[in-house]
C-alpha positions in Angstrom: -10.9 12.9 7.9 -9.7 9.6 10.2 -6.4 11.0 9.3 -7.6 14.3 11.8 -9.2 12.3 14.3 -7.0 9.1 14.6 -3.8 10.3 15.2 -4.5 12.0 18.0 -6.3 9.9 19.9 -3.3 7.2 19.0 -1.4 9.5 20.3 -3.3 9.9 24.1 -3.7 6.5 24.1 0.1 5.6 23.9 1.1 8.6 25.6 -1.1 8.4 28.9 0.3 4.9 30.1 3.5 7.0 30.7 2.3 8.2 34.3 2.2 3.9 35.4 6.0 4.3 34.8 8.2 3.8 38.2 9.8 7.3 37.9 11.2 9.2 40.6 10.1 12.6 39.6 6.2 13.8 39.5 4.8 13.8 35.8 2.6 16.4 34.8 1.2 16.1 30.9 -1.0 18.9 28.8 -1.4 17.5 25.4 1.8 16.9 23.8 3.6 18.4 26.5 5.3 16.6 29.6 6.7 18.1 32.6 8.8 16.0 35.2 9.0 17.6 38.6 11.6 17.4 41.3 11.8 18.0 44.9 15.0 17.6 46.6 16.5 18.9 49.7 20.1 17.6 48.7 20.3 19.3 45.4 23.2 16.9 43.7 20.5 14.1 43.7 18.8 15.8 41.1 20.5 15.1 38.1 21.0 11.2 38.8 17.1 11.1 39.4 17.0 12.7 35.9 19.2 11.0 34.1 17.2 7.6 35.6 13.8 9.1 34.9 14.7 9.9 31.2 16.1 5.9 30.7 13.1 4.8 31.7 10.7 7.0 29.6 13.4 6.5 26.9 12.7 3.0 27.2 9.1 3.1 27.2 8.9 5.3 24.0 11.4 2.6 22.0 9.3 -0.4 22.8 5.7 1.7 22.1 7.4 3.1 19.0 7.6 6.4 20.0 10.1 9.5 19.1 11.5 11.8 21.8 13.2 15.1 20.6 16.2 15.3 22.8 17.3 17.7 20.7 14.1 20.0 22.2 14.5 18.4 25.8 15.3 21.0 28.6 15.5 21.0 32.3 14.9 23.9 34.9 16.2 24.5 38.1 13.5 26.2 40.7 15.2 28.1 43.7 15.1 31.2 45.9 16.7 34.2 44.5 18.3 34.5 47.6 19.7 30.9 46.8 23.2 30.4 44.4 21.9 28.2 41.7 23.7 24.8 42.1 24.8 21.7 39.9 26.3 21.4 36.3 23.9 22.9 33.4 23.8 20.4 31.4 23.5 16.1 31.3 23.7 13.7 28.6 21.4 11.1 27.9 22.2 8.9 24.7 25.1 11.2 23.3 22.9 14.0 23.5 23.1 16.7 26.0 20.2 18.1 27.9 20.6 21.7 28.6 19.7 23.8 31.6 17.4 26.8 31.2 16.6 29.7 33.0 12.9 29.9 31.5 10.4 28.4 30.0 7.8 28.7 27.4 4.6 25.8 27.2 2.3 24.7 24.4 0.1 27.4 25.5 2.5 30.4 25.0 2.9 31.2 28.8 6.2 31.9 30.3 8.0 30.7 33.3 10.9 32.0 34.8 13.1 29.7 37.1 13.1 32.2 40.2 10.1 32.5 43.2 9.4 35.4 44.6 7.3 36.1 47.8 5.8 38.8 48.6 
């Protein structure tokens, strides 16, 4: 029974000290799920505002004894569909690349596609 209850709660209580961290991007957290947000006007300022972000989570997890699965780590582009979509697709961070997507599925099964549209 603790088993149920305990690791959990572990869990939230190591997890939710990540939104102190000095990051560059906006954090955003459901559960087990994190979202970093970006807002730029010079797009090629993105990826080295990632690529600091992720060090310093990476960082963070090491020293609290927590596991991030790069492998499972993706980043998303938002832009007008009148825009070109810019930058490389992919980063690295520790030997492991970090992939670009075009959409995006959360914990709670809903879908988001990397295009606005207005109306």
């Amino acid at each position: 029974m603790w088993g149920y209850v305990l690791g959990p709660l572990l869990f939230l209580i190591f997890i939710n000290d990540i939104s102190q961290l000095a990051l560059i991007g906006h954090i955003r957290m459901f559960a087990d799920d994190t979202v970093i947000l970006y807002e730029t006007k010079d797009p090629s300022t993105i990826i080295s505002s990632m690529e600091h972000d992720m060090t310093i989570i990476l960082e963070y997890f090491k020293s609290n004894l927590i596991s991030l699965n790069l492998h499972k780590t993706k980043f998303m582009v938002f832009h007008s569909p009148h825009k070109t979509l810019f930058g490389p697709s992919c980063f690295t961070i520790n030997n492991i690349t970090i992939h670009r997507t075009e959409n995006f599925t959360d914990c709670l099964g809903r879908s988001t596609l990397n295009r606005f549209v207005v109306k």
